[in-house]
C-alpha positions in Angstrom: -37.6 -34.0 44.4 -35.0 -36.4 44.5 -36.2 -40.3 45.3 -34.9 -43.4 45.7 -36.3 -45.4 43.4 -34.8 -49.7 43.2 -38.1 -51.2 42.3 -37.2 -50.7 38.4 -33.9 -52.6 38.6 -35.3 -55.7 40.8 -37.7 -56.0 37.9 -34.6 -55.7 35.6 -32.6 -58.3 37.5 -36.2 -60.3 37.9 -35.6 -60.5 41.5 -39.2 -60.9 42.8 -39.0 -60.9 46.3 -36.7 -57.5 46.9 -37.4 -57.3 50.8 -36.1 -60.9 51.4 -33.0 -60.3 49.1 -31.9 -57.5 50.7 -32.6 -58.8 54.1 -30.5 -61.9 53.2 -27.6 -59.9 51.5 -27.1 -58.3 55.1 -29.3 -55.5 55.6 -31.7 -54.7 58.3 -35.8 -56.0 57.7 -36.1 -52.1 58.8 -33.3 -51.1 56.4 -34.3 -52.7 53.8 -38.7 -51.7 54.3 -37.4 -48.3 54.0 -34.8 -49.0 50.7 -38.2 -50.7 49.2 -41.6 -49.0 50.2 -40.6 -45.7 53.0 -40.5 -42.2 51.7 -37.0 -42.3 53.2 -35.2 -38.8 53.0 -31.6 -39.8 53.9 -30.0 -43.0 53.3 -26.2 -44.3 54.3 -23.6 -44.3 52.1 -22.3 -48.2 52.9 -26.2 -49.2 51.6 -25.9 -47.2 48.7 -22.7 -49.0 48.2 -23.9 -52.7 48.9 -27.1 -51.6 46.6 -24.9 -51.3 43.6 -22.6 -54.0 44.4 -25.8 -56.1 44.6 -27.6 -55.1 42.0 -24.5 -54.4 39.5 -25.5 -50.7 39.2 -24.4 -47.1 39.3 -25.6 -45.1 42.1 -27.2 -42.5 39.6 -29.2 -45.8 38.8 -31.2 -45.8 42.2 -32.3 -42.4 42.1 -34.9 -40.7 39.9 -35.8 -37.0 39.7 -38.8 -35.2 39.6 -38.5 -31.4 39.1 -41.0 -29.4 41.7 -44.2 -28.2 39.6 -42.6 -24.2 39.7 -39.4 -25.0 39.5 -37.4 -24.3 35.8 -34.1 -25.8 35.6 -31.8 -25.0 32.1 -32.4 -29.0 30.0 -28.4 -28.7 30.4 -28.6 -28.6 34.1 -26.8 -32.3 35.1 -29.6 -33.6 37.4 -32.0 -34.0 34.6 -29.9 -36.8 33.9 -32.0 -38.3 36.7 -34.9 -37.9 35.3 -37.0 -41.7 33.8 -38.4 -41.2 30.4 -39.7 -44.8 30.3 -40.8 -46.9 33.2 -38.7 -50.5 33.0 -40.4 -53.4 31.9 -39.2 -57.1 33.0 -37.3 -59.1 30.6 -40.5 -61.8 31.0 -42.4 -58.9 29.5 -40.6 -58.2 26.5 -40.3 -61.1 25.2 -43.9 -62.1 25.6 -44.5 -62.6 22.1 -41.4 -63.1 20.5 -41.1 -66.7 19.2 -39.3 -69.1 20.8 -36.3 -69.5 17.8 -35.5 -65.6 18.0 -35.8 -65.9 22.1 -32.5 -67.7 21.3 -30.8 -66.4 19.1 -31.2 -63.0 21.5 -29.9 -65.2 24.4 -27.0 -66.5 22.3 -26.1 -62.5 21.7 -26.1 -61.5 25.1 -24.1 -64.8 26.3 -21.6 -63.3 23.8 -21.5 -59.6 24.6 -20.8 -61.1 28.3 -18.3 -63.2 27.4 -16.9 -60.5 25.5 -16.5 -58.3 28.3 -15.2 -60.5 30.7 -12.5 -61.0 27.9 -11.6 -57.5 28.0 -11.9 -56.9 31.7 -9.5 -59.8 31.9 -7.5 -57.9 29.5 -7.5 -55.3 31.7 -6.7 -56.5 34.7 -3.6 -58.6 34.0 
């Protein structure tokens, strides 16, 4: 069964009030209820696209799949790409116990592996 599944990546993001994001970034209270907490079988393409534009994602990203107890699919087949080995943890989370010093030094990395792709998407677009 295919599922939408965004909780994961508002934890990523740390955004911890989802409905009232995605209700101020322009969807529905109804829309965005069902994106969050409704066993919704369909969903529109244009939220699917404001999702990842939002949450600087793939669409692959908002979907998991789990694979129906008697069904057998080849572990080549592309959709088990959908598949979540590990559950997402928040960024508060994993660096509960790291001390303060190396909590920087990690910052300092990232603020440079950002700066060096905007760098290189500048690059790209001139």
């Amino acid at each position: 069964m295919l599922v939408l599944n965004v909780g994961p990546i508002f934890v990523a993001r740390g955004i911890d009030r989802p409905s009232t994001f995605l209700i101020k970034s322009g969807l529905s209270p109804h829309s965005a209820n069902f994106i969050l907490y409704g066993k919704t079988r369909s969903i529109r393409l244009d939220h699917i696209e404001k999702l990842c534009k939002l949450l600087i994602c793939e669409p692959s990203d908002l979907f998991v799949w789990y694979p129906d107890k008697n069904e057998a699919l080849a572990d080549t087949h592309p959709i088990n790409k959908l598949k979540r080995k590990v559950a997402a943890e928040s960024i508060q989370h994993l660096i509960a116990d790291i001390p303060f010093k190396e909590i920087a030094e990690i910052a300092e990395a990232l603020k440079e592996e950002k700066e060096k792709r905007n760098t290189l998407k500048t690059e790209k677009e001139a």
